[in-house]
C-alpha positions in Angstrom: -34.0 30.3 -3.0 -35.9 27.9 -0.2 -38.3 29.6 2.2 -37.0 30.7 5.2 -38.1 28.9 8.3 -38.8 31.7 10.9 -38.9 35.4 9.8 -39.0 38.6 12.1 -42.5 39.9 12.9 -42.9 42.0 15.4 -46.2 43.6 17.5 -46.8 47.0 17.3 -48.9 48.2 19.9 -49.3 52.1 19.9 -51.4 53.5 17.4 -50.3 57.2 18.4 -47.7 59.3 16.6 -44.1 58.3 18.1 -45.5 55.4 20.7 -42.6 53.0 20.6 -42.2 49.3 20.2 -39.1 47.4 21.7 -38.1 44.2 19.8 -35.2 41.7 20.8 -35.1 38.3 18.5 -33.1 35.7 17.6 -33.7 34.2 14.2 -32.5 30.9 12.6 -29.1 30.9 10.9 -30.9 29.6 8.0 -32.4 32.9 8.2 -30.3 34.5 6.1 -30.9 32.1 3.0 -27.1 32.3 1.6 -26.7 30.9 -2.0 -26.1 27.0 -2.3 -22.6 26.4 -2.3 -21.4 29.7 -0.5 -18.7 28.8 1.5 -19.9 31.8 4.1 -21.9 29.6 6.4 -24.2 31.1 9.1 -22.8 29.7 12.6 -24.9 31.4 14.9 -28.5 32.8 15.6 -29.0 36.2 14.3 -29.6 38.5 17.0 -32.2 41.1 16.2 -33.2 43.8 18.4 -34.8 47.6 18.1 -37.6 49.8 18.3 -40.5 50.9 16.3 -42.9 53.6 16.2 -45.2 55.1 14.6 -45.0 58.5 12.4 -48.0 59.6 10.3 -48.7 56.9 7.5 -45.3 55.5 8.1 -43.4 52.7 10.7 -39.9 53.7 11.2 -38.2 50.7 12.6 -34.3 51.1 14.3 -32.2 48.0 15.5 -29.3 46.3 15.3 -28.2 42.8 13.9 -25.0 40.8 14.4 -24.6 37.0 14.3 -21.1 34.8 13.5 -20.4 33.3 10.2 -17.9 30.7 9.7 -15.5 30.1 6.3 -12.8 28.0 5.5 -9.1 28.9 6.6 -7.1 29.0 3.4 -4.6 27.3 5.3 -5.9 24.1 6.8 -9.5 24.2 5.4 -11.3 23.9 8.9 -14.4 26.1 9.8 -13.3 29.5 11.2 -15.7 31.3 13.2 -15.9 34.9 13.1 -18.5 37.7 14.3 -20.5 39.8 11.8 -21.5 43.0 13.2 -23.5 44.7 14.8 -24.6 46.6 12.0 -27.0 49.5 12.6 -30.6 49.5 10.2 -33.6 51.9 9.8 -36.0 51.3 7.4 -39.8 52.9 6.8 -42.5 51.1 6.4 -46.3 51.9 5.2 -48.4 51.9 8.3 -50.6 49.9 6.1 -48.3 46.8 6.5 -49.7 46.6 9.9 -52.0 43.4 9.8 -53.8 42.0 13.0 -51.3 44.4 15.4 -48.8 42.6 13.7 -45.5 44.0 11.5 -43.7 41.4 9.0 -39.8 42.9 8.4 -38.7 39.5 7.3 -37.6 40.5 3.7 -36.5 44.2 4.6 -34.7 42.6 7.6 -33.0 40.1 4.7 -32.2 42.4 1.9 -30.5 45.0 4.4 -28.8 42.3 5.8 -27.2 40.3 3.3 
C-alpha cells in the first residue's frame, strides 16, 4: 500500500474530563488507499466530521464519514457515481496518543472506514 497523502489529525484542546473537541475535515480521495486495480474508485473528498473528549486515560472520538465512489455500469462501462454513507464511528483512544495537543486518527479513521 502507498502512503496516504493527508491523514486526519485533529487538536484537542481540553485536558478536563468530558471537554469536547469539534472536528469537520475533508480528506483526499486517495485517502482511502483502495487496492490497485479495484474498480471502486474514490470520486469525491471524504467528509469527516465529530467530536472528541476526554474520559480518564482514554479519548473517545464520535463522527461521521460519507464521501461518493464511482464503479463501472455493467451495462455501458462508464463511471457511475454513487454516495457512500454517512456512516456513524466511535473509537477509544489512549490519552497517551495525544502528542504536542495534537490527536492522529488517520489509521483508525481508515481501517473503520474501508
Amino acid at each position: 500500500m502507498s502512503k496516504r497523502p493527508q491523514g486526519l489529525c485533529i487538536r484537542i484542546e481540553g485536558s478536563t474530563d468530558g471537554e469536547e473537541t469539534l472536528f469537520e475535515e475533508q480528506l483526499a480521495p486517495d485517502f482511502l488507499d483502495l487496492p490497485e486495480g479495484d474498480e471502486l474508485v474514490p470520486s469525491s473528498k471524504v467528509d469527516v466530521s465529530g467530536k472528541a473528549y476526554r474520559t480518564g486515560e482514554w479519548i473517545v472520538v464520535e463522527g461521521n464519514v460519507e464521501t461518493a465512489r464511482s464503479l463501472p455500469c455493467a451495462m455501458c462501462n462508464e463511471q457511475t457515481a454513487f454516495s457512500v454513507g454517512p456512516f456513524a464511528w466511535k473509537i477509544d483512544v489512549p490519552a497517551t496518543n495525544v502528542k504536542n495537543g495534537m490527536l492522529d486518527l488517520t489509521e483508525e479513521l481508515h481501517h473503520s472506514f474501508i
